[in-house]
mmCIF file of the N, C-alpha and C atoms, coordinates in Angstrom:
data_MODEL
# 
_entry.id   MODEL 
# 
loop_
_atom_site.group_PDB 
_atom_site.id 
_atom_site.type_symbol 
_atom_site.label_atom_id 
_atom_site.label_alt_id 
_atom_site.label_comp_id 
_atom_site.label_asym_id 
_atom_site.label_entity_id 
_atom_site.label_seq_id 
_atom_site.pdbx_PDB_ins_code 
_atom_site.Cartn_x 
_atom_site.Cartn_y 
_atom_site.Cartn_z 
_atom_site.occupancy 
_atom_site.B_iso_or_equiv 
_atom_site.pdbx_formal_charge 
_atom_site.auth_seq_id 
_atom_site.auth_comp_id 
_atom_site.auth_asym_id 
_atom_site.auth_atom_id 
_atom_site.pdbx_PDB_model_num 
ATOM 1   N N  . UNK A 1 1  ? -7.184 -3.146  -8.781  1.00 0.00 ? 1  UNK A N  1 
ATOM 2   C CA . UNK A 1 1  ? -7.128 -2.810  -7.370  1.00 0.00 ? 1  UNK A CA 1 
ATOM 3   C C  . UNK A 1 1  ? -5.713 -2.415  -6.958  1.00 0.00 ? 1  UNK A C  1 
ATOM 4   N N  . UNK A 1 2  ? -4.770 -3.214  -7.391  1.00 0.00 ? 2  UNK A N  1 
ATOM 5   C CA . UNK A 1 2  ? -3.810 -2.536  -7.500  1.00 0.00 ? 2  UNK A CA 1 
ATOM 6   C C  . UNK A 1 2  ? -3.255 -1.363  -7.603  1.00 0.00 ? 2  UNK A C  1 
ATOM 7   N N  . UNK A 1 3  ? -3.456 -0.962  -8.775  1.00 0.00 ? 3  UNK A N  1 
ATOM 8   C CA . UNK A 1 3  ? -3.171 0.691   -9.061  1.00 0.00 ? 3  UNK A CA 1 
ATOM 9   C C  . UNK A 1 3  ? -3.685 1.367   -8.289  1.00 0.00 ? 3  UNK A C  1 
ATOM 10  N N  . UNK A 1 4  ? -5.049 0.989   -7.623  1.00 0.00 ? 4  UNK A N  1 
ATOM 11  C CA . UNK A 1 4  ? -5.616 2.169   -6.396  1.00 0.00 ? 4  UNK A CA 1 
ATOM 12  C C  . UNK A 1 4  ? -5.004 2.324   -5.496  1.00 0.00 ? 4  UNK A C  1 
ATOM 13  N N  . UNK A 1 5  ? -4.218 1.217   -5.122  1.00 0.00 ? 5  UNK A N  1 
ATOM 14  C CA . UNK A 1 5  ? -3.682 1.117   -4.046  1.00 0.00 ? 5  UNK A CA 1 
ATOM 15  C C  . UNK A 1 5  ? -2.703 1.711   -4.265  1.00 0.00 ? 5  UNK A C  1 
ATOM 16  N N  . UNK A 1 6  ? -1.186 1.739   -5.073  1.00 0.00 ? 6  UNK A N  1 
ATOM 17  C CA . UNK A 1 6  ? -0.504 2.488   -5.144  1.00 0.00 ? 6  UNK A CA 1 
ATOM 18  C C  . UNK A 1 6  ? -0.638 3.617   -5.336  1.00 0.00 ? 6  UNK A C  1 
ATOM 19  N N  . UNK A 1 7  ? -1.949 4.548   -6.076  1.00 0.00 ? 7  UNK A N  1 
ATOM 20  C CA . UNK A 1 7  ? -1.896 5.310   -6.240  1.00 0.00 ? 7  UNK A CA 1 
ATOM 21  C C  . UNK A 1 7  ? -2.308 5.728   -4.659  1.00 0.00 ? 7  UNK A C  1 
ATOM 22  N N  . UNK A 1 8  ? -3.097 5.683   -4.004  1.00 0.00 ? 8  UNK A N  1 
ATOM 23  C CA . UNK A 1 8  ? -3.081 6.043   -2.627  1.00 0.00 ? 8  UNK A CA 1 
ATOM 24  C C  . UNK A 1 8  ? -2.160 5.517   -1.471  1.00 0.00 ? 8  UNK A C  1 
ATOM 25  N N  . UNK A 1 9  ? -1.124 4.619   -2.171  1.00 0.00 ? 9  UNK A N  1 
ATOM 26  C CA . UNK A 1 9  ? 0.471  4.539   -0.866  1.00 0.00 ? 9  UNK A CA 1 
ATOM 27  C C  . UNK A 1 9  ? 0.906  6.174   -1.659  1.00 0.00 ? 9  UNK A C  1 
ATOM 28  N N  . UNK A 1 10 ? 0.806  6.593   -2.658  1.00 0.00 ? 10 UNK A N  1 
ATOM 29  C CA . UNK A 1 10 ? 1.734  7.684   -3.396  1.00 0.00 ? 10 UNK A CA 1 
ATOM 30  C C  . UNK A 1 10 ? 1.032  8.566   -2.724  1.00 0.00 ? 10 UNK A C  1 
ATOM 31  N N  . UNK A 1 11 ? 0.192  8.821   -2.995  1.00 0.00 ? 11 UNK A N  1 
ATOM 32  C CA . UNK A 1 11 ? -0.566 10.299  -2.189  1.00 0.00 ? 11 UNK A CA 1 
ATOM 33  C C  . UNK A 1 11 ? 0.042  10.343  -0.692  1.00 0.00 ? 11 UNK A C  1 
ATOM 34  N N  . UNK A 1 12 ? -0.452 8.984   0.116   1.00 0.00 ? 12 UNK A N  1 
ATOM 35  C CA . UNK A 1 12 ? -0.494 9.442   1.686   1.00 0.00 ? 12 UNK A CA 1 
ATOM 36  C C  . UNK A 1 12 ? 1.439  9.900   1.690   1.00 0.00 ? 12 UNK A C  1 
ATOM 37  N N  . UNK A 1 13 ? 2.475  9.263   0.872   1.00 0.00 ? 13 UNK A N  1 
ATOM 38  C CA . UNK A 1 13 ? 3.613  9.331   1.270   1.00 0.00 ? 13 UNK A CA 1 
ATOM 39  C C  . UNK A 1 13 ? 4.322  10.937  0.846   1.00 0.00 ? 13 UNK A C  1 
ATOM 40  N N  . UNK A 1 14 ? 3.349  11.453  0.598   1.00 0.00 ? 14 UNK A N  1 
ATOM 41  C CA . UNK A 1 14 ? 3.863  12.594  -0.190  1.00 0.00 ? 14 UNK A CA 1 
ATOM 42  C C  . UNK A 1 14 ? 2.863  13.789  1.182   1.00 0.00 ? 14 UNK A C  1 
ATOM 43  N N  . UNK A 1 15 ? 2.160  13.685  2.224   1.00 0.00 ? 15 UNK A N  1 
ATOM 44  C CA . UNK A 1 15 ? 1.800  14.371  3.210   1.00 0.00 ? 15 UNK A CA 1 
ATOM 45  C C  . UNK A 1 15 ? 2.408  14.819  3.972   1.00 0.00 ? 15 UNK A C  1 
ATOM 46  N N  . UNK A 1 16 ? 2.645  16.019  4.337   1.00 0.00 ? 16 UNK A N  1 
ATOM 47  C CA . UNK A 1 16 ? 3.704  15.933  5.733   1.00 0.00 ? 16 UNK A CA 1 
ATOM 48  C C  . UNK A 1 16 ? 3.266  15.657  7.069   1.00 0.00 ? 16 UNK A C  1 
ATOM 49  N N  . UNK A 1 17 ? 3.705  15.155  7.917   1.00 0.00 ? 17 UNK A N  1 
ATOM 50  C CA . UNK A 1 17 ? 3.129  14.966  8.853   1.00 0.00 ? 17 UNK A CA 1 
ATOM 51  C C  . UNK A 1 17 ? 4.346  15.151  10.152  1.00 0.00 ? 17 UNK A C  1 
ATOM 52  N N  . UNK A 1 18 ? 4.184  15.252  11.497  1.00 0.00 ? 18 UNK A N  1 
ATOM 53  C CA . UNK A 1 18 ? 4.670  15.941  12.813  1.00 0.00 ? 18 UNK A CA 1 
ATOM 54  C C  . UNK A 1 18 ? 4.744  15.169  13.580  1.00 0.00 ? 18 UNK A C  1 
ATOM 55  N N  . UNK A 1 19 ? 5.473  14.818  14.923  1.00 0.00 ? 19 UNK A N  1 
ATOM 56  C CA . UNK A 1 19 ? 5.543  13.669  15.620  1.00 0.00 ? 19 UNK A CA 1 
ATOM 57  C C  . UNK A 1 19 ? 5.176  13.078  15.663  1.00 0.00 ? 19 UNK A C  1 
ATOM 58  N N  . UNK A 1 20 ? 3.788  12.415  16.319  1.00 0.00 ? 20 UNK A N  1 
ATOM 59  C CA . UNK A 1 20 ? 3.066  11.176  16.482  1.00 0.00 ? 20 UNK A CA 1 
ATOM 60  C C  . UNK A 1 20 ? 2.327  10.759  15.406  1.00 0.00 ? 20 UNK A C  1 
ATOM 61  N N  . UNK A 1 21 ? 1.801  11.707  14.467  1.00 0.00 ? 21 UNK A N  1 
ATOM 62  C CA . UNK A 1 21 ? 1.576  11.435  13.387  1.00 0.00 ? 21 UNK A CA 1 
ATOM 63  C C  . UNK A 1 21 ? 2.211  10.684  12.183  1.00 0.00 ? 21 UNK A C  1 
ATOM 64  N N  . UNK A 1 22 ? 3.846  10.992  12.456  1.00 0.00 ? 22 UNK A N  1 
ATOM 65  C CA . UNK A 1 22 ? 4.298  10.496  11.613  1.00 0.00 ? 22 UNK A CA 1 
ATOM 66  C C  . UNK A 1 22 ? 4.479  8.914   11.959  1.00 0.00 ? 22 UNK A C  1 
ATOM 67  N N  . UNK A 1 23 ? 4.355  8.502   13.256  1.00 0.00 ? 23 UNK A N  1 
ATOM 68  C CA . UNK A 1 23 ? 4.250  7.459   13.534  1.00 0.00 ? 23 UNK A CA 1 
ATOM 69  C C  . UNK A 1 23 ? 3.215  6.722   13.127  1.00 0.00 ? 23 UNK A C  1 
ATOM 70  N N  . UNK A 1 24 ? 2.059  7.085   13.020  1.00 0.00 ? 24 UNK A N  1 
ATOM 71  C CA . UNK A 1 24 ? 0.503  6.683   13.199  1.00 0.00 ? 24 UNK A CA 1 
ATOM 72  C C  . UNK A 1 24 ? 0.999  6.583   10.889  1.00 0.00 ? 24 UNK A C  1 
ATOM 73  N N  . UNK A 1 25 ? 1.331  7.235   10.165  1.00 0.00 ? 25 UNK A N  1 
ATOM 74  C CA . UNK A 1 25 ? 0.954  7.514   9.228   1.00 0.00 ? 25 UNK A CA 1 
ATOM 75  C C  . UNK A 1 25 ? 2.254  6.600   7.965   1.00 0.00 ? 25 UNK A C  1 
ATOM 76  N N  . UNK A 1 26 ? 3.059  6.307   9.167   1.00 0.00 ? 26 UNK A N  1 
ATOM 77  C CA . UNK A 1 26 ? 4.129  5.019   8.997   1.00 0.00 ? 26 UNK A CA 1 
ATOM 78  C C  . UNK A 1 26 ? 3.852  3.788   8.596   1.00 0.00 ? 26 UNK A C  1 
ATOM 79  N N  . UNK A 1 27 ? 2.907  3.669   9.941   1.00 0.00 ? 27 UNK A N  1 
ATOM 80  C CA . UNK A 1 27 ? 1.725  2.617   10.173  1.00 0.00 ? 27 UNK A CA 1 
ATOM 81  C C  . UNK A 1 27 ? 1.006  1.851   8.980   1.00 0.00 ? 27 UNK A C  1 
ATOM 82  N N  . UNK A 1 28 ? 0.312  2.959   8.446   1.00 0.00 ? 28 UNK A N  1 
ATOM 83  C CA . UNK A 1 28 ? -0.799 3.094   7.785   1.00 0.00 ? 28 UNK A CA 1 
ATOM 84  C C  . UNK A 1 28 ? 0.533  3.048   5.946   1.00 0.00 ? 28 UNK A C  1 
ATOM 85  N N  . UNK A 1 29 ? 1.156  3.535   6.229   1.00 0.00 ? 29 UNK A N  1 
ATOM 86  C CA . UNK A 1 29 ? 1.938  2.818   4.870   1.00 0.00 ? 29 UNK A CA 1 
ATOM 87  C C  . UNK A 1 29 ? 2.294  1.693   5.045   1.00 0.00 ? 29 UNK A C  1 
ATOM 88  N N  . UNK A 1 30 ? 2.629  1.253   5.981   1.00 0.00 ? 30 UNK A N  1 
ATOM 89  C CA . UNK A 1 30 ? 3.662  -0.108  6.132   1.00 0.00 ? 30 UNK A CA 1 
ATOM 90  C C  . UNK A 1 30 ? 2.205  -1.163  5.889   1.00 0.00 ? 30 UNK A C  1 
ATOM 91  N N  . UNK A 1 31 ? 0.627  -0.907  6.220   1.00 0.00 ? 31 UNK A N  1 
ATOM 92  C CA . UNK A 1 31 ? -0.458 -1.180  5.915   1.00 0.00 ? 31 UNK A CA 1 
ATOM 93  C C  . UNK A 1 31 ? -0.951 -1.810  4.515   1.00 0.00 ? 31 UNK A C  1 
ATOM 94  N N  . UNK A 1 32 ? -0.376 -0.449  4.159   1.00 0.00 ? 32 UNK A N  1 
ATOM 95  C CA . UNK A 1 32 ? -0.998 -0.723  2.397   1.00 0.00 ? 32 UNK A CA 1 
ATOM 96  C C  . UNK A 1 32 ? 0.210  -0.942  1.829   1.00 0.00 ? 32 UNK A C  1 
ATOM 97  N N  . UNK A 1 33 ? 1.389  -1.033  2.347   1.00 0.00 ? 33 UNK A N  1 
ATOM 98  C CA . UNK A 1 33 ? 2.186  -1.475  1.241   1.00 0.00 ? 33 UNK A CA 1 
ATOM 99  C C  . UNK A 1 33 ? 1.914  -3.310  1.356   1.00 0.00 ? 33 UNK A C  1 
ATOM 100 N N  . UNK A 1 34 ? 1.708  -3.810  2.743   1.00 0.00 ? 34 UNK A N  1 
ATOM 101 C CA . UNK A 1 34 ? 1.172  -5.114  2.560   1.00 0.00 ? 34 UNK A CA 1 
ATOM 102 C C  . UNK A 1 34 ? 0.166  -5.767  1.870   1.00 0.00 ? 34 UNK A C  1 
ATOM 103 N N  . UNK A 1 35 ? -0.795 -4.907  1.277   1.00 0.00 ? 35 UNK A N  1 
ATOM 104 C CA . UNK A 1 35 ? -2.122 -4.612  0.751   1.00 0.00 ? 35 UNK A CA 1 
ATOM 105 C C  . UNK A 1 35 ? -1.445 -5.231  -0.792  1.00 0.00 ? 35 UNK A C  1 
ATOM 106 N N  . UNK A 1 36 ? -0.859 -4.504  -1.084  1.00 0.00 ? 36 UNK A N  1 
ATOM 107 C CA . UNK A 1 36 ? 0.173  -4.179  -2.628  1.00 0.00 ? 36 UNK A CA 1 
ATOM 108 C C  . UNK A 1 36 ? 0.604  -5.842  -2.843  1.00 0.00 ? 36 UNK A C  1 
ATOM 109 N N  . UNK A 1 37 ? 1.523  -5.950  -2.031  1.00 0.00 ? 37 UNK A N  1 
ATOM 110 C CA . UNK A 1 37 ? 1.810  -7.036  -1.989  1.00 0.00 ? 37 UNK A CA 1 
ATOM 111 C C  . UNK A 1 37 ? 0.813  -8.755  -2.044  1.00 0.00 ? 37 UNK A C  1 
ATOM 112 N N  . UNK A 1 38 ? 0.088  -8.454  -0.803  1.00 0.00 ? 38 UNK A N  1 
ATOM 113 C CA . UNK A 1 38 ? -0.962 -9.420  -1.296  1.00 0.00 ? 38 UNK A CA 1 
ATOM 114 C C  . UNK A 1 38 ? -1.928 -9.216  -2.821  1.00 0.00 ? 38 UNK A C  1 
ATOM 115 N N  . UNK A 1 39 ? -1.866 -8.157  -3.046  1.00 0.00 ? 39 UNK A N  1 
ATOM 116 C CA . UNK A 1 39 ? -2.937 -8.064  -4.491  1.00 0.00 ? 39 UNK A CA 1 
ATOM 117 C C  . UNK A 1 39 ? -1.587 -8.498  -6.037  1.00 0.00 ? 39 UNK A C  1 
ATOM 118 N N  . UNK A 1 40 ? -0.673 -8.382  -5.313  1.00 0.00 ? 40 UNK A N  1 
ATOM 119 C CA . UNK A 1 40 ? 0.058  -8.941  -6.354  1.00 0.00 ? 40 UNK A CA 1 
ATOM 120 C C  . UNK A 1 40 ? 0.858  -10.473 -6.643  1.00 0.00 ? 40 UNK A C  1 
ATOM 121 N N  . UNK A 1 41 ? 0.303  -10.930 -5.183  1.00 0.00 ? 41 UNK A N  1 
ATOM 122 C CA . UNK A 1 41 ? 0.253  -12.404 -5.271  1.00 0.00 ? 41 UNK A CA 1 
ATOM 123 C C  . UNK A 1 41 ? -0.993 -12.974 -5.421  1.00 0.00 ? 41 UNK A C  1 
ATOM 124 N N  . UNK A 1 42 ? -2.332 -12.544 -5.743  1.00 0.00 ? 42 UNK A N  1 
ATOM 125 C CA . UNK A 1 42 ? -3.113 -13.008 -5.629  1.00 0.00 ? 42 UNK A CA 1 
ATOM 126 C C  . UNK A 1 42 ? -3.083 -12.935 -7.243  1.00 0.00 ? 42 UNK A C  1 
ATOM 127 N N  . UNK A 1 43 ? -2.801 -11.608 -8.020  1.00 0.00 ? 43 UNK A N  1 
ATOM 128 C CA . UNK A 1 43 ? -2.373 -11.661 -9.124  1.00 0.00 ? 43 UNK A CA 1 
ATOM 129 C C  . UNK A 1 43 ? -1.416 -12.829 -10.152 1.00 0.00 ? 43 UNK A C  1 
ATOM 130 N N  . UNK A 1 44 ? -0.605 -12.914 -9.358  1.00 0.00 ? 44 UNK A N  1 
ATOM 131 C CA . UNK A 1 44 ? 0.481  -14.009 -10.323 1.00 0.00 ? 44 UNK A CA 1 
ATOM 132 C C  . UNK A 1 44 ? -0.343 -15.213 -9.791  1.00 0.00 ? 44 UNK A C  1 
ATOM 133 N N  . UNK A 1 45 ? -0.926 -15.251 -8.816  1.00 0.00 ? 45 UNK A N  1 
ATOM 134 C CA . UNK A 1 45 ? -1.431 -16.830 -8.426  1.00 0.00 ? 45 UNK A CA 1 
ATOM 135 C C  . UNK A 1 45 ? -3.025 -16.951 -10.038 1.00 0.00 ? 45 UNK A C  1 
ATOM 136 N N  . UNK A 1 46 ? -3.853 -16.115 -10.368 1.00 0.00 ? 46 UNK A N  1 
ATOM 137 C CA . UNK A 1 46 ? -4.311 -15.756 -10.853 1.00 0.00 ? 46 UNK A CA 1 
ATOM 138 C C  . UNK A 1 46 ? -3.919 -16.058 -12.868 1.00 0.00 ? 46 UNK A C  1 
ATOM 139 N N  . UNK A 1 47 ? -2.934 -15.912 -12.431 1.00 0.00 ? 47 UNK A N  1 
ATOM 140 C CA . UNK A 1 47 ? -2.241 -15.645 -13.871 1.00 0.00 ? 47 UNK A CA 1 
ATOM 141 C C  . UNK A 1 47 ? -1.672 -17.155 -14.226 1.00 0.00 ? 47 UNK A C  1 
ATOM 142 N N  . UNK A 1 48 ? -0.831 -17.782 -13.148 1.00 0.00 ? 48 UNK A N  1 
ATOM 143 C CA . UNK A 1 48 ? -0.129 -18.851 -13.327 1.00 0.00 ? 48 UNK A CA 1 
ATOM 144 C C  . UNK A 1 48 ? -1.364 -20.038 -12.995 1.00 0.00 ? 48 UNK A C  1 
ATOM 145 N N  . UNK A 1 49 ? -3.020 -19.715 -13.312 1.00 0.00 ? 49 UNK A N  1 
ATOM 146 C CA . UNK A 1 49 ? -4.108 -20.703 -12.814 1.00 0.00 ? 49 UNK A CA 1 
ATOM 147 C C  . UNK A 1 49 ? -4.868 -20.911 -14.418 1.00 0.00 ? 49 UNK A C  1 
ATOM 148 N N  . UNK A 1 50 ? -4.310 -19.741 -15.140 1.00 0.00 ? 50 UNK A N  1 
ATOM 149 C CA . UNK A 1 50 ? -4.830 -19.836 -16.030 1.00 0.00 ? 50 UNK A CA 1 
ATOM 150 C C  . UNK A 1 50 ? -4.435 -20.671 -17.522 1.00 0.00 ? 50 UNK A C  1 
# 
């Protein structure tokens, strides 16, 4: 799940986008980069259970 996820923070960050959009599309990274983050603590929590 991971990798999906980065691979789609990589796509959306590579879009151009125009005033308010770029706000709205900021958003939506600052989103999934939290996404990233939780799947990679859920990961080491995962790892260090085993």
């Amino acid at each position: 799940m991971k990798e999906k996820l980065v691979k789609l923070y990589n796509t959306m960050n590579m879009i151009e986008t125009k005033g308010r959009n770029t706000k709205i599309m900021a958003e939506c990274l600052g989103f999934v980069e939290g996404l990233i983050k939780e799947e990679q603590k859920n990961e080491v929590k995962e790892n260090t259970e085993e």
